[in-house]
C-alpha positions in Angstrom: 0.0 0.0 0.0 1.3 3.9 -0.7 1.5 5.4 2.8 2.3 9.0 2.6 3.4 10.5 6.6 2.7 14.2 6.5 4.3 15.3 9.8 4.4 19.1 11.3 7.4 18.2 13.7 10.8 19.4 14.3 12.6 16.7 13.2 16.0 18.0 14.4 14.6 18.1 18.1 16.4 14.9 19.8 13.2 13.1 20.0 10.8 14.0 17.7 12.9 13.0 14.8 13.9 9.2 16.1 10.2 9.4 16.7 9.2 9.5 12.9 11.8 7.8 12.0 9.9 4.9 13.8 7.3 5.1 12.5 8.4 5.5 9.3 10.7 2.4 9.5 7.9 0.1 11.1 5.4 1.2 8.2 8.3 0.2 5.6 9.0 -3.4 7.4 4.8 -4.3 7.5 5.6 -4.0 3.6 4.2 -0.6 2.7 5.8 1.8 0.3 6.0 5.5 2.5 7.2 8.5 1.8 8.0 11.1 4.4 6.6 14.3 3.7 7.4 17.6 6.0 4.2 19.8 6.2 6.3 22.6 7.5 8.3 23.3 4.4 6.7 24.9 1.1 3.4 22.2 0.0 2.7 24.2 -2.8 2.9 21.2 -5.3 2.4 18.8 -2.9 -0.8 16.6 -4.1 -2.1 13.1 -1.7 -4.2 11.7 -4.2 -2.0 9.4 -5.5 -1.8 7.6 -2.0 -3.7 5.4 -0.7 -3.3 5.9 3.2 -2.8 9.2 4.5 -0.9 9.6 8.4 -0.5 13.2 9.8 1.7 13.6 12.9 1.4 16.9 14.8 2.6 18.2 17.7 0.2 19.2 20.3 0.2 22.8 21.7 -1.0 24.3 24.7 -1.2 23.6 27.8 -4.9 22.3 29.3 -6.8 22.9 25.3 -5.6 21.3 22.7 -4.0 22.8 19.4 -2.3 21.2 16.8 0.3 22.9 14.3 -1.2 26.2 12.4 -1.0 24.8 9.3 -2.5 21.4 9.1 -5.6 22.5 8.0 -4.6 24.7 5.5 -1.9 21.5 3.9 -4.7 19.2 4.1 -7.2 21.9 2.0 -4.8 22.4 -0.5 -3.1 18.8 -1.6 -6.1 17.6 -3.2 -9.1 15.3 -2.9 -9.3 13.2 -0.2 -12.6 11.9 0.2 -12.7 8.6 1.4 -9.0 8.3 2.3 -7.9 5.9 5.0 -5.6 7.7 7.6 -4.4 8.0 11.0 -3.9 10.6 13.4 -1.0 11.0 15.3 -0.4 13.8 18.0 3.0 13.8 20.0 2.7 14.3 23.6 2.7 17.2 25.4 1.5 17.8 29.5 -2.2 17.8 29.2 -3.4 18.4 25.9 -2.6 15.7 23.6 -5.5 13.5 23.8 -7.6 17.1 22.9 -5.0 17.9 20.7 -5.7 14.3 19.0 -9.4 15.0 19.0 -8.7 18.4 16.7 -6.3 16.3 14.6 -9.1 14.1 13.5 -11.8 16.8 13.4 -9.4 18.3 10.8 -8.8 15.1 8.6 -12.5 14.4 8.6 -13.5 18.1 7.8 -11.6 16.9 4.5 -13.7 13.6 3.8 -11.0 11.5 5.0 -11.9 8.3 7.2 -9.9 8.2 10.2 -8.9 4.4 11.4 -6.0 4.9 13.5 -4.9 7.9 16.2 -3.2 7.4 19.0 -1.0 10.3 21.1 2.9 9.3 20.4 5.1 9.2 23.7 7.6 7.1 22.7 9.8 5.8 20.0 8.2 2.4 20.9 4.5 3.8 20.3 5.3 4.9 16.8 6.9 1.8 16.0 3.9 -0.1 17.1 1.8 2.4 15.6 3.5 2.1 12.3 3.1 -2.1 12.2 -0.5 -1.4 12.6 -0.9 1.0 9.4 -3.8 0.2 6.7 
């Protein structure tokens, strides 16, 4: 299957960038094909139709209410249809908001058509690997 990981993170914090790298890896070994895609950087071009399961990972924000990046749903608008994509939410964890921050995250990706199947809050490099095994 053609996974596509759309992730908002700092990958060159210490441990948000093993993180994905997790989950990336774990995806790879259950014998999809992913590519890594960073929604931070210029998406201009960037289209998801071509795949057939969609992951975003975001960082949560705040500190009791939940936020996810700024420009999730603005990337997930623009990249093209997504209707009745398969995907999974993934929100890295923060003190109190994460499971909030998760909720937002999937009220986003549905907002677009997309079926959510998966979401899960990412504490450790062990979580995304297990969350990556279970992809599809």
């Amino acid at each position: 299957m053609k996974v596509v990981i759309l992730h908002f993170l700092d990958v060159q914090s210490k441990d948000k960038g093993p993180l994905l790298k997790a989950l990336s890896d774990a995806a790879s070994h259950a014998g999809h094909q992913v590519d890594v895609v960073d929604g931070t950087r210029s998406t201009d071009n960037l289209r998801l139709t071509p795949y057939e399961y969609v992951v975003v990972v975001s960082p949560s924000y705040g500190f009791l209410k939940g936020r996810v990046h700024p420009r999730v749903a603005e990337v997930l608008s623009s990249c093209g249809t997504l209707t009745g994509k398969k995907g999974a939410a993934f929100v890295t964890k923060s003190l109190f908001s994460a499971p909030s921050a998760n909720h937002v995250l999937m009220q986003a990706m549905e907002r677009e058509g997309m079926v959510v199947n998966d979401f899960n809050v990412l504490e450790n490099i062990q979580q995304a690997a297990a969350a990556g095994s279970r992809l599809g």
